[in-house]
N, CA, C and O atoms as a DFTB+ gen file, in Angstrom:
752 C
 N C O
     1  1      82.282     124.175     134.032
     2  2      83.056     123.181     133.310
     3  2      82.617     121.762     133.640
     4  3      83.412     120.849     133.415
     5  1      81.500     121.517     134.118
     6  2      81.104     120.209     134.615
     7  2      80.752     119.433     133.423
     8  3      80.422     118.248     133.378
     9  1      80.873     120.276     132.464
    10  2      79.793     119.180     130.801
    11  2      81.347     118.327     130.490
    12  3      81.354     117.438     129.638
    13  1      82.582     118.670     131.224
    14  2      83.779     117.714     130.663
    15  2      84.229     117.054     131.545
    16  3      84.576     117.492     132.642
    17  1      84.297     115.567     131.068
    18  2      84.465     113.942     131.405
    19  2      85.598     113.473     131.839
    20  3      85.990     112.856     130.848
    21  1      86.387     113.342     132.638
    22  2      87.813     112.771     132.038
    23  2      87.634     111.561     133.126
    24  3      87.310     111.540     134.314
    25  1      88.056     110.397     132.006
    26  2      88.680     108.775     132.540
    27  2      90.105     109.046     133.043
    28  3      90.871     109.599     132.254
    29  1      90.355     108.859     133.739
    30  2      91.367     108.521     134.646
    31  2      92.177     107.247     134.947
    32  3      91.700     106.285     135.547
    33  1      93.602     107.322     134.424
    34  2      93.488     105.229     134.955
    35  2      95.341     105.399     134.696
    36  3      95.997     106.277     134.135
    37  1      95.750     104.086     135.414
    38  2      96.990     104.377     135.055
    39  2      97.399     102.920     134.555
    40  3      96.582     102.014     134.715
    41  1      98.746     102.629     133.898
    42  2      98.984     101.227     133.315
    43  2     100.125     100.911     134.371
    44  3     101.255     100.498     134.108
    45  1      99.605     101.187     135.596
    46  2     100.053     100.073     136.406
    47  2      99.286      99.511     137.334
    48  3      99.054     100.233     138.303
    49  1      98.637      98.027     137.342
    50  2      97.879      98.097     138.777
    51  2      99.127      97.116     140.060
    52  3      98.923      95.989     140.513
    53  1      99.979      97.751     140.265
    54  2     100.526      97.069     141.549
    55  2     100.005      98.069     142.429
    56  3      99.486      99.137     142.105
    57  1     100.243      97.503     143.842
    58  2      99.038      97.873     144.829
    59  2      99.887      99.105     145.380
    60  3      99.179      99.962     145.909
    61  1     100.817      99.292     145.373
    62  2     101.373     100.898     145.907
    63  2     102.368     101.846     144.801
    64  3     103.311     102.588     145.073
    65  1     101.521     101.372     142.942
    66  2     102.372     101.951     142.179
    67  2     102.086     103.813     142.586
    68  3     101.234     104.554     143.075
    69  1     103.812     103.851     141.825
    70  2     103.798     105.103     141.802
    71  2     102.976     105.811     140.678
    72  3     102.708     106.983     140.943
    73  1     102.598     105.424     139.680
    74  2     101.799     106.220     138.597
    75  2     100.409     105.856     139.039
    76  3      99.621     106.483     138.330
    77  1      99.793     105.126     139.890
    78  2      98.063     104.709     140.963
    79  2      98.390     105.906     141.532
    80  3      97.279     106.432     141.477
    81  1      99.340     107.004     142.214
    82  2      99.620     108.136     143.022
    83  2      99.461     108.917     141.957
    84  3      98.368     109.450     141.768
    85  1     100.411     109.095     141.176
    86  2     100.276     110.248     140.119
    87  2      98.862     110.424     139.058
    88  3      98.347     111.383     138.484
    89  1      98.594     109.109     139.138
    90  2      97.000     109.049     138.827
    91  2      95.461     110.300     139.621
    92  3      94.705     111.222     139.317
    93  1      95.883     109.326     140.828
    94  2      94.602     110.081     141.544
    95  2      95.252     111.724     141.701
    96  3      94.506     112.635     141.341
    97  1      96.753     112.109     142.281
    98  2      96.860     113.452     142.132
    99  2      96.304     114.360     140.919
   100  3      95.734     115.442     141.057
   101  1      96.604     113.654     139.611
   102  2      96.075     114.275     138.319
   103  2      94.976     114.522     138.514
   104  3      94.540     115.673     138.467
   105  1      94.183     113.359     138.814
   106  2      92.300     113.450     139.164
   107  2      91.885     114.704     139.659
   108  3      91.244     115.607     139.122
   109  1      92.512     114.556     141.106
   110  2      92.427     115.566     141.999
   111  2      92.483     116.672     141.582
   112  3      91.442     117.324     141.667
   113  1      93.783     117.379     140.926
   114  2      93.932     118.264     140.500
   115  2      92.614     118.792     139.368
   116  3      92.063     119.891     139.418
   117  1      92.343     117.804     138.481
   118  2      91.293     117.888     137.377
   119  2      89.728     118.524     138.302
   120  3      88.934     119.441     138.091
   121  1      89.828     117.803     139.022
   122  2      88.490     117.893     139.799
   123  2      88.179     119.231     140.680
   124  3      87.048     119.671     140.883
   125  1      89.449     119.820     141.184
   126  2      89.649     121.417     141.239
   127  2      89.062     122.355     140.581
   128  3      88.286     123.232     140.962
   129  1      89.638     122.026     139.205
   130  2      89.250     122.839     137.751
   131  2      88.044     122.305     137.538
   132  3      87.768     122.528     136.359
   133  1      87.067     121.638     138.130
   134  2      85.536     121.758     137.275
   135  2      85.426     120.118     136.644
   136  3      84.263     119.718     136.594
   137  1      86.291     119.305     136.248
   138  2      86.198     118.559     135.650
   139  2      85.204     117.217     135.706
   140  3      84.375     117.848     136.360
   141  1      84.890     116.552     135.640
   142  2      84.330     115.363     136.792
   143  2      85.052     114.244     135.840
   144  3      85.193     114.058     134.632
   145  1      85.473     113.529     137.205
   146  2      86.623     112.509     136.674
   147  2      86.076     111.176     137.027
   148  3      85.934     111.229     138.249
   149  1      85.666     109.929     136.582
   150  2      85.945     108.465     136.623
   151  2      87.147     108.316     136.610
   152  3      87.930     108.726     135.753
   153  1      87.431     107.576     137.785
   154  2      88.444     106.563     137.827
   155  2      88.740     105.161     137.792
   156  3      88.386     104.364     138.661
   157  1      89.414     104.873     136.741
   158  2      89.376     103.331     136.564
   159  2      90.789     102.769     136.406
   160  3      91.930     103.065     136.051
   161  1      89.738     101.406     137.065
   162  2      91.204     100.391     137.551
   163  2      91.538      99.471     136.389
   164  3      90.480      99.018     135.954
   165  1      92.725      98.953     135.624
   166  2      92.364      98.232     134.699
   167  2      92.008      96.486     135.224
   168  3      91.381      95.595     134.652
   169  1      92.919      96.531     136.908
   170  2      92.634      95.298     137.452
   171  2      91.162      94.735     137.243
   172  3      90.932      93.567     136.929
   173  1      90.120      95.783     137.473
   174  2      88.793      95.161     137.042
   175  2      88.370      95.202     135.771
   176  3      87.169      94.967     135.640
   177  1      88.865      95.384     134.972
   178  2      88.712      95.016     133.526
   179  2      89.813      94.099     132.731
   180  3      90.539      94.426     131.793
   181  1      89.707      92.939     133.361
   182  2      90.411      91.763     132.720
   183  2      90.374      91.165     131.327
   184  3      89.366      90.562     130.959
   185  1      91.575      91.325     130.427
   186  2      91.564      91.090     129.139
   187  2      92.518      90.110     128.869
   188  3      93.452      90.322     129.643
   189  1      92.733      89.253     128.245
   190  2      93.267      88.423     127.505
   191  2      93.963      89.082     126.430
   192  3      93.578      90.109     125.870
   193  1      95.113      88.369     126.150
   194  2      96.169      89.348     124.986
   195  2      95.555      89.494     123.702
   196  3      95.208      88.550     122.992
   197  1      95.469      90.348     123.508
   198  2      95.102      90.748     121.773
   199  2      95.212      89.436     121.063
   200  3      96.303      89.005     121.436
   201  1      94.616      88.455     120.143
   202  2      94.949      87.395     119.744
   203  2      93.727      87.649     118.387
   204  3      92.553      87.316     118.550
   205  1      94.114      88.138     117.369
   206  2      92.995      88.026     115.940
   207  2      92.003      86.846     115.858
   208  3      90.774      86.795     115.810
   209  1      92.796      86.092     115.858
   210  2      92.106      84.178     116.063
   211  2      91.074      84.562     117.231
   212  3      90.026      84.890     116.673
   213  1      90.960      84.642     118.430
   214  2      90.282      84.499     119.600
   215  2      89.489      86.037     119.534
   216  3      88.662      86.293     120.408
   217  1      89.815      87.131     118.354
   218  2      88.252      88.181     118.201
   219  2      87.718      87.259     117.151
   220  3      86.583      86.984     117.538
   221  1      87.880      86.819     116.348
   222  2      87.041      86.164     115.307
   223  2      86.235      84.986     115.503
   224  3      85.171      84.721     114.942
   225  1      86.911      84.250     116.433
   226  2      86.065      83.023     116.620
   227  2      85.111      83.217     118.186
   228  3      84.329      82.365     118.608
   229  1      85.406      84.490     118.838
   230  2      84.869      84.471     119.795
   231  2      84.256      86.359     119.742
   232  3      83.610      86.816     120.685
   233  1      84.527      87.010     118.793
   234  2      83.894      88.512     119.098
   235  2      85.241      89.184     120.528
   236  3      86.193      88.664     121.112
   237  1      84.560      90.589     120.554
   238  2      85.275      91.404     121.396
   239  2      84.556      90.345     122.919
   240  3      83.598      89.590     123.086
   241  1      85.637      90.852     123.711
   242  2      85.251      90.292     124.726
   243  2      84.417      91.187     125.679
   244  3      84.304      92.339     125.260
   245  1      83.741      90.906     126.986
   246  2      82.317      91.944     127.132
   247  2      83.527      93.026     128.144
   248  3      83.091      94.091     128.580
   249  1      84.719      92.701     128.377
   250  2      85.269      94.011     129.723
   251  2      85.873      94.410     128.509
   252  3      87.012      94.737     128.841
   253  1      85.740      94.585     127.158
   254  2      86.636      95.510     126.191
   255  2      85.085      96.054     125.507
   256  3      84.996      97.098     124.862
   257  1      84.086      95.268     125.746
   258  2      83.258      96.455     125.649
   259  2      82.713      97.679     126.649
   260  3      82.007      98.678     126.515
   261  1      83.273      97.181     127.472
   262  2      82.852      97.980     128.940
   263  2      83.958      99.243     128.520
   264  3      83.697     100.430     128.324
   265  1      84.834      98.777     128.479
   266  2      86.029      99.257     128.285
   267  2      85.576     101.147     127.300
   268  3      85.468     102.353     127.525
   269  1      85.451      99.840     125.912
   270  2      85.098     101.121     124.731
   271  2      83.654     102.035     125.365
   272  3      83.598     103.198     124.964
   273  1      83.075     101.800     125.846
   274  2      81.738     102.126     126.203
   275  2      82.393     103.436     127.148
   276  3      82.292     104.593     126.741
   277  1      82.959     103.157     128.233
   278  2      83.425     103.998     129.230
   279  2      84.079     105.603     128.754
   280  3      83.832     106.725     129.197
   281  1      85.219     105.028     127.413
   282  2      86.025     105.797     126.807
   283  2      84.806     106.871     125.579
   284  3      84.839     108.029     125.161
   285  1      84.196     106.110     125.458
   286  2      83.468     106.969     124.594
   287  2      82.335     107.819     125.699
   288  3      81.567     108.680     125.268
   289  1      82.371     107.525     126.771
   290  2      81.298     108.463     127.706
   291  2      82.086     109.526     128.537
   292  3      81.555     110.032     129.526
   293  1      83.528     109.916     128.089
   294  2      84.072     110.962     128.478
   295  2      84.863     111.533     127.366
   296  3      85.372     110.855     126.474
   297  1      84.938     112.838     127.474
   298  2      85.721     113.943     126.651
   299  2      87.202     113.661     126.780
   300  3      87.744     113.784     125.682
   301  1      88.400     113.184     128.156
   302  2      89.294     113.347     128.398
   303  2      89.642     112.601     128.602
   304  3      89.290     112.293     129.741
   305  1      90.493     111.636     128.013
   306  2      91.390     110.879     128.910
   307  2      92.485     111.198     129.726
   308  3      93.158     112.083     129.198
   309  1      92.899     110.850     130.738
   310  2      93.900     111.095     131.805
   311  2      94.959     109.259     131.817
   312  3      94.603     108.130     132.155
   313  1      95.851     109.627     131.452
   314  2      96.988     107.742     131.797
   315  2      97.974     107.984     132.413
   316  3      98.600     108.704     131.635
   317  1      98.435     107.899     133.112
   318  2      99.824     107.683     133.935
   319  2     100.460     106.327     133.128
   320  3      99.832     105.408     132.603
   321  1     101.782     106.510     133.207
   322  2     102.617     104.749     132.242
   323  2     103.805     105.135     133.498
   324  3     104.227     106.176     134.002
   325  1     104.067     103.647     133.670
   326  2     105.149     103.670     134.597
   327  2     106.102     102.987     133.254
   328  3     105.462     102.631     132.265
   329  1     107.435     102.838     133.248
   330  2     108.329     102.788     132.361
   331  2     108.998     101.418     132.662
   332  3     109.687     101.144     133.645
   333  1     108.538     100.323     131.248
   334  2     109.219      99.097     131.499
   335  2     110.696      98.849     130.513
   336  3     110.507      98.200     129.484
   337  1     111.851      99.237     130.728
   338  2     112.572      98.878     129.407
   339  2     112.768      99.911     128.178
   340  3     113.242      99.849     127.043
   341  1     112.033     101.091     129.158
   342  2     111.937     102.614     127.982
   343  2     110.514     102.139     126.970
   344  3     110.465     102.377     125.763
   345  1     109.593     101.548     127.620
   346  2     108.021     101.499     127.025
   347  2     107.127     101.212     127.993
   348  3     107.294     100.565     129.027
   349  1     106.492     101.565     127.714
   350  2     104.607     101.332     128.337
   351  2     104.257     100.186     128.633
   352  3     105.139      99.515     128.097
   353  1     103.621      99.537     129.086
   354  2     103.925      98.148     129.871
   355  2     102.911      97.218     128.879
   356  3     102.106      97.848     128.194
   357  1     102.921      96.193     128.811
   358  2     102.111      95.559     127.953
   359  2     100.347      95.737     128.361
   360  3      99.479      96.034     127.541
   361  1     100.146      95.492     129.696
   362  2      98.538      95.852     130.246
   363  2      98.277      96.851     129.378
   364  3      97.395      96.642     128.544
   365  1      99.004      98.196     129.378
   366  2      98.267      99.121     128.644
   367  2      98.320      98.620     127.259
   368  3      97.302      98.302     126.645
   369  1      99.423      98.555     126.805
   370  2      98.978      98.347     125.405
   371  2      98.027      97.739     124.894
   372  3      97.251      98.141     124.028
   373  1      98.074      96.392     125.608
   374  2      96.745      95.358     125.264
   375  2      95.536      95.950     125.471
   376  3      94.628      95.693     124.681
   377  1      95.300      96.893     126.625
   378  2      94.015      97.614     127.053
   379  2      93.797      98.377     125.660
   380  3      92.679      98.309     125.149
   381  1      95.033      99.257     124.885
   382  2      94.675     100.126     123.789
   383  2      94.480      99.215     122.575
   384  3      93.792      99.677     121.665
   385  1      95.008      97.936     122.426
   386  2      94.586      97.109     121.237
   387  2      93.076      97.103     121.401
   388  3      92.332      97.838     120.752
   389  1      92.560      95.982     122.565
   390  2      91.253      95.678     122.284
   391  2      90.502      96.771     122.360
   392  3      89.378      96.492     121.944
   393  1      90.607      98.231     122.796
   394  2      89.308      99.278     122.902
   395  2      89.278      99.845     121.580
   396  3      88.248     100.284     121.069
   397  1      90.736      99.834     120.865
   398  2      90.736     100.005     119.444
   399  2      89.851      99.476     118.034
   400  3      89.660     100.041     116.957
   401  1      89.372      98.013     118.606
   402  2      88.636      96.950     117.495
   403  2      87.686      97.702     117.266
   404  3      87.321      98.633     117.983
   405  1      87.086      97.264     115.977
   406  2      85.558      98.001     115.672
   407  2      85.123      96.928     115.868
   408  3      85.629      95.808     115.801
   409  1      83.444      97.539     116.301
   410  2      82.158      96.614     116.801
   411  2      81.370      96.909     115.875
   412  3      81.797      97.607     114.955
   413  1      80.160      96.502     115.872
   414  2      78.815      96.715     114.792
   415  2      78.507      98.214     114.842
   416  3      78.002      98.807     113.888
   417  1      78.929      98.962     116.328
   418  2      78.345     100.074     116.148
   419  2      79.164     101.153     116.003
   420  3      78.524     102.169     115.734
   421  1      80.718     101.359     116.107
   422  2      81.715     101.661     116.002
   423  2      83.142     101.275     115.131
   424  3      83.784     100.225     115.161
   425  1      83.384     102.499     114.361
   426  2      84.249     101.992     113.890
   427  2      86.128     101.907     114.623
   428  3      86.473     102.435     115.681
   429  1      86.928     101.200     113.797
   430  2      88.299     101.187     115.051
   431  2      88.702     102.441     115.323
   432  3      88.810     103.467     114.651
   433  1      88.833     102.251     116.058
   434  2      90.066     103.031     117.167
   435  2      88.749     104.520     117.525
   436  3      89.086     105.573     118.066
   437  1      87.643     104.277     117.166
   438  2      86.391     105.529     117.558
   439  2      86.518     105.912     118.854
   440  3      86.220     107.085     119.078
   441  1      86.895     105.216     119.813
   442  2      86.843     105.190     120.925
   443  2      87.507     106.507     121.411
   444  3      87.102     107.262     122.295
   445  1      88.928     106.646     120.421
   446  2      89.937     107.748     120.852
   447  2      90.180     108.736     119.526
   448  3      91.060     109.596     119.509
   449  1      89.378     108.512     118.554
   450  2      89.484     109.214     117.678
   451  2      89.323     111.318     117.918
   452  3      88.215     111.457     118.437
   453  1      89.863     112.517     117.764
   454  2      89.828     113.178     117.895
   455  2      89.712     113.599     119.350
   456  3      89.507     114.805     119.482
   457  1      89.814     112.710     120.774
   458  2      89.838     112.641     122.487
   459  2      91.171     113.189     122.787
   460  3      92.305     112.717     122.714
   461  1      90.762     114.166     123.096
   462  2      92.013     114.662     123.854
   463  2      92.331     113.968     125.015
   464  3      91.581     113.573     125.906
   465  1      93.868     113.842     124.862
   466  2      94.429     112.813     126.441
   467  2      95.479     113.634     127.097
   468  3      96.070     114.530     126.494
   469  1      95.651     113.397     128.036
   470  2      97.298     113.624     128.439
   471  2      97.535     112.511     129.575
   472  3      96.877     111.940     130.445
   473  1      99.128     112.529     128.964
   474  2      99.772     111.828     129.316
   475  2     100.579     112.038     130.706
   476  3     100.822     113.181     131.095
   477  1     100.961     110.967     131.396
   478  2     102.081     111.185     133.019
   479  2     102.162     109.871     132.784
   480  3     101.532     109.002     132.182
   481  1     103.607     110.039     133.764
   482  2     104.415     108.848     134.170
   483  2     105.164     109.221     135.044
   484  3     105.572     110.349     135.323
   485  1     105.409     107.937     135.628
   486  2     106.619     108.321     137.166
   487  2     106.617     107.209     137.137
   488  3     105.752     106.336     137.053
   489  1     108.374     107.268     137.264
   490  2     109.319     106.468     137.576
   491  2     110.869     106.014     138.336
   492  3     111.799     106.397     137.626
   493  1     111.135     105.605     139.058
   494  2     112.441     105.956     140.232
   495  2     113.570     106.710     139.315
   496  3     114.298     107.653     139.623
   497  1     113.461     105.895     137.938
   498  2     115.059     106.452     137.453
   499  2     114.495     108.611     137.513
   500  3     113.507     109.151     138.009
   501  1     115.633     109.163     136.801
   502  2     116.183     110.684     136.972
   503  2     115.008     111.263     135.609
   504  3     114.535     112.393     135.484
   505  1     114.789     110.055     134.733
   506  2     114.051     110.476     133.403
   507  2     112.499     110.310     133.784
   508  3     111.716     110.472     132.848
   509  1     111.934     109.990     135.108
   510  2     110.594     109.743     135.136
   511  2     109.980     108.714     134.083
   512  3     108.779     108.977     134.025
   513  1     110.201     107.933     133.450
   514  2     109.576     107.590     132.081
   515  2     109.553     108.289     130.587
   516  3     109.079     107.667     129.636
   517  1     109.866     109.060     130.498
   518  2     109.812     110.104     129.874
   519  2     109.618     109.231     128.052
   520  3     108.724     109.477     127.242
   521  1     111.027     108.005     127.845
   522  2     110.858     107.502     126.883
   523  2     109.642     106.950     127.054
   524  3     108.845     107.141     126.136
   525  1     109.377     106.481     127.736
   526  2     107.766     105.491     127.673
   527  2     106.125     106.617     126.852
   528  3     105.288     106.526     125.953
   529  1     106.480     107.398     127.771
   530  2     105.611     108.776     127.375
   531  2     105.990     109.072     125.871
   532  3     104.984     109.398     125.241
   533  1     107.007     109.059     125.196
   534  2     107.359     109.195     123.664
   535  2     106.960     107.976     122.696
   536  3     106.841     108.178     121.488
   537  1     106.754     106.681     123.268
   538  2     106.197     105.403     122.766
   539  2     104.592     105.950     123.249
   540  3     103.886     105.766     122.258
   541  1     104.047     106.333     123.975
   542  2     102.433     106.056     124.320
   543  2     101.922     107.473     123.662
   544  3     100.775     107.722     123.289
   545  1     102.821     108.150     123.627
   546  2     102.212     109.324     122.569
   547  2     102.217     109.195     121.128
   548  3     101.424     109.714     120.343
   549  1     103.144     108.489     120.885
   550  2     103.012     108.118     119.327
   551  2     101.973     107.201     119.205
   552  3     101.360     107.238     118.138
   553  1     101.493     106.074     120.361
   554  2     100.280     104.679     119.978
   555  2      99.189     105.484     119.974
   556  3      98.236     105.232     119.237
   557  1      99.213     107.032     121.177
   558  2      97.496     107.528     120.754
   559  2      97.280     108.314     119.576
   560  3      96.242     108.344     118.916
   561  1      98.802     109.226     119.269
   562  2      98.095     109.521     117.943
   563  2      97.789     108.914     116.401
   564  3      97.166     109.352     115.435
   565  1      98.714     107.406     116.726
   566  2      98.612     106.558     115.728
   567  2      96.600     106.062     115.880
   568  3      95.959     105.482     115.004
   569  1      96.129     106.476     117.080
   570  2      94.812     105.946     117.584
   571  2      93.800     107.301     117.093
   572  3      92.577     107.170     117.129
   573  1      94.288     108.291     116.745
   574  2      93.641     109.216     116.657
   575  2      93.351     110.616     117.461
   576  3      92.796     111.668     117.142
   577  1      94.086     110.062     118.834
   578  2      93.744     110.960     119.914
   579  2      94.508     111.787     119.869
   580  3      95.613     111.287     119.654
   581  1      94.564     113.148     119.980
   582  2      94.431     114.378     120.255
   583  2      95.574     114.394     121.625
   584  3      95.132     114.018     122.711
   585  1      97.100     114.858     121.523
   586  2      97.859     114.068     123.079
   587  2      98.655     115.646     122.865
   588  3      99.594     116.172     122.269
   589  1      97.414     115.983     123.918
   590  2      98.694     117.472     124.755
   591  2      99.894     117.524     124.938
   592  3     100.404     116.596     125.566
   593  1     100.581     118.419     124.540
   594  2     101.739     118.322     124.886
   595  2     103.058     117.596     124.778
   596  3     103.309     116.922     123.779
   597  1     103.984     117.725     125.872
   598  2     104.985     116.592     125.959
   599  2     104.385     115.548     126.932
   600  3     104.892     114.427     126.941
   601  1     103.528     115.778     127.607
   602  2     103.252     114.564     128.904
   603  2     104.400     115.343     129.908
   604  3     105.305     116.154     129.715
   605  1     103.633     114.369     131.510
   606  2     104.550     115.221     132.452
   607  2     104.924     113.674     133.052
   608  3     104.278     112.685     133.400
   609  1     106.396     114.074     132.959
   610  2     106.966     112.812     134.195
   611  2     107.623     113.463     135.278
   612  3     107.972     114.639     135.387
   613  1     107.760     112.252     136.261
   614  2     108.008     112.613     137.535
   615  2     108.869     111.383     138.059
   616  3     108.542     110.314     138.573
   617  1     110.471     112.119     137.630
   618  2     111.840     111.184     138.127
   619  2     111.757     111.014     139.690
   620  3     111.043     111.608     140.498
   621  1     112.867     109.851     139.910
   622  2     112.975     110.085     141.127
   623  2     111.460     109.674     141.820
   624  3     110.959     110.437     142.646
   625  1     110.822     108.491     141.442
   626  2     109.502     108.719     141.830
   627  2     109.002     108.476     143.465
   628  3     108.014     109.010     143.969
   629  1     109.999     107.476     144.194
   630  2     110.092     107.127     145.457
   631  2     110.394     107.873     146.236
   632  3     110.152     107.721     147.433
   633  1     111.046     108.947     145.702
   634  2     111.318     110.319     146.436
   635  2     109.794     111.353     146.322
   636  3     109.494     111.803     147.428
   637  1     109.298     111.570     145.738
   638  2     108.110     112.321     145.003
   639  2     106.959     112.955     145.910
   640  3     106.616     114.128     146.056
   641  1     106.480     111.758     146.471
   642  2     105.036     111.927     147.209
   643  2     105.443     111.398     148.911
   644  3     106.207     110.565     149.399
   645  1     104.509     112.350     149.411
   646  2     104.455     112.120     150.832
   647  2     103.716     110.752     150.933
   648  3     103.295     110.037     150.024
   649  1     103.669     110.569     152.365
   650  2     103.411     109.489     153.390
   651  2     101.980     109.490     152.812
   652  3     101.658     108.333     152.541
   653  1     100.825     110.548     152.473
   654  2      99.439     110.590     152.030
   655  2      99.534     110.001     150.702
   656  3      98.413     109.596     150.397
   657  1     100.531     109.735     149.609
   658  2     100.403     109.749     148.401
   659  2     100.323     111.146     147.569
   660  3      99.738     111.269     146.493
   661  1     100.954     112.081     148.199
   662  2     100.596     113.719     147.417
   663  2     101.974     113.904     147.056
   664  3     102.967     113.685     147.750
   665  1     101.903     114.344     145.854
   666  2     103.215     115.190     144.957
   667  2     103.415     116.276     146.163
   668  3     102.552     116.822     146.850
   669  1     104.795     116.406     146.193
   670  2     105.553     117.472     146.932
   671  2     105.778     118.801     146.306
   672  3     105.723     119.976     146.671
   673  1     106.034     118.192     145.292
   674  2     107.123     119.602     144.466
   675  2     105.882     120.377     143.567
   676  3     105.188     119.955     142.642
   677  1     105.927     121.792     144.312
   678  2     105.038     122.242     143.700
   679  2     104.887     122.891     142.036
   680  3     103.920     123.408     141.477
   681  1     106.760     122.514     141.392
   682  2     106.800     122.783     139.898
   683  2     105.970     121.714     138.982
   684  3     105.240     121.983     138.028
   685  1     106.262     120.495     139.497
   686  2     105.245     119.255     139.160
   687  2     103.744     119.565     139.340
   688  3     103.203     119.509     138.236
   689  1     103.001     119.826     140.173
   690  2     101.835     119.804     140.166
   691  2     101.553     121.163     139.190
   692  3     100.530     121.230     138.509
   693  1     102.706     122.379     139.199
   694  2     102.160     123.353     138.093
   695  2     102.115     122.873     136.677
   696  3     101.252     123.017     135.811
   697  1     103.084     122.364     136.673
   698  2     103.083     121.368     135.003
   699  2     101.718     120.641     134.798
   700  3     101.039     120.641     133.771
   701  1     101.418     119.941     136.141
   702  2     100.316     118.804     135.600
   703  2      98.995     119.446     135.461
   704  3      97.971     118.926     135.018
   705  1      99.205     120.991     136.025
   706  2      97.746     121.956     136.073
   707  2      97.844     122.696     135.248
   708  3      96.836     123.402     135.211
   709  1      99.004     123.106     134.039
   710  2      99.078     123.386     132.713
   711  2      98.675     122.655     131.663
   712  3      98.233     123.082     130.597
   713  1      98.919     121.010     132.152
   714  2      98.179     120.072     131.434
   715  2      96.501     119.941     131.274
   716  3      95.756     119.719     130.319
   717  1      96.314     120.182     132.636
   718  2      95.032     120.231     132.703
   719  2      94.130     121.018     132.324
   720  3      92.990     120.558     132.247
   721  1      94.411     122.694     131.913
   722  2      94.284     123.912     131.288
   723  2      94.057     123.049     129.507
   724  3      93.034     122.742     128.894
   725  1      95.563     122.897     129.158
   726  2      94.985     122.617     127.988
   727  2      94.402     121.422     127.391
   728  3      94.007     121.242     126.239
   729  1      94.417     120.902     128.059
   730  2      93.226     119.456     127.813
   731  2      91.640     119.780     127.425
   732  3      90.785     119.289     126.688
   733  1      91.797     121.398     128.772
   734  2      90.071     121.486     128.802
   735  2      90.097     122.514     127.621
   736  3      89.067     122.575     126.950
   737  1      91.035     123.247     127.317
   738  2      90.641     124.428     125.920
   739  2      90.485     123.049     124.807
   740  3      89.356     123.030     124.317
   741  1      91.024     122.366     124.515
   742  2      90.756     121.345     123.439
   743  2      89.460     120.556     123.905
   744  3      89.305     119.652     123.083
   745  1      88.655     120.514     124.681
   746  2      87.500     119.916     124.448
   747  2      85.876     121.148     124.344
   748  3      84.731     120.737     124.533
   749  1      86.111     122.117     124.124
   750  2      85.992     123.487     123.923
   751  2      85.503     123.206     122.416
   752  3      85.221     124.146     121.673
């Protein structure tokens, strides 16, 4: 199973988020099963807010081509969303506006067109994110992508992971390795 890709990244970069944990566990887990995973930070891919005016008078910017470039050199996406207000936090979104633009050599939203993703989130409240995961599943398939499932959240998120950063509960990690099962039959 090594010919399948998966990007890895979560839409939070604070420095001890809980979905940066549920991130690399997903990885981890992926990387078990055969997968080979990039992981990316969005902190190093700095974007400016979606602004029409500022692609036209200035083009895509070069970390949203890095960006699209990356997404199109793997089969899988992997996102963790931590839950702002019952949605996805603006970083991500803005990250999914600009990788969405078409370039000279791509058309929009190519990047995620027919890419299978799955989705996670963790969050302190009892719902894990769960609404956020129902907003970011509707933006990828409005994007084209291919979104397993329900997504897996993980309530209670401060409770969750040990002192290492590892999921405890071993019904969670079976969920997120059911996810990971069918992610890889869809790139098949």
């Amino acid at each position: 199973m090594s010919d399948i890709k998966a990007l890895a990244f979560s839409g939070s970069t604070r420095k001890d988020s809980w979905n940066g944990k549920l991130i690399n566990e997903v990885a981890h887990l992926a990387e078990e099963k055969g997968i080979t995973v990039t992981r990316l930070h969005l902190n190093d891919y700095p974007l400016p807010i979606y602004n029409g005016d500022l692609e036209e008078r200035d083009g895509l910017p070069t970390t949203a081509i890095e960006l699209q470039n990356l997404f199109n050199a793997h089969n899988i996406l992997l996102i963790a969303t931590p839950e702002y207000n019952g949605f996805f936090p603006a970083l991500l979104k803005n990250t999914l506006d600009w990788t969405s633009r078409p370039t000279d050599t791509q058309g929009a939203s190519a990047s995620f067109t027919g890419k299978p993703v799955g989705l996670f989130a963790a969050s302190p409240g009892r719902l894990g994110g769960i609404r956020a995961l129902g907003h970011l599943r509707s933006q990828m398939a409005d994007l084209g992508a291919i979104v397993s499932g329900t997504g897996v959240s993980v309530g209670e998120a401060h409770n969750a992971f040990d002192a290492n950063g590892k999921l405890t509960s071993e019904p969670l990690i079976d969920m997120i390795d059911s996810q990971l099962a069918a992610l890889m039959t869809q790139t098949a």
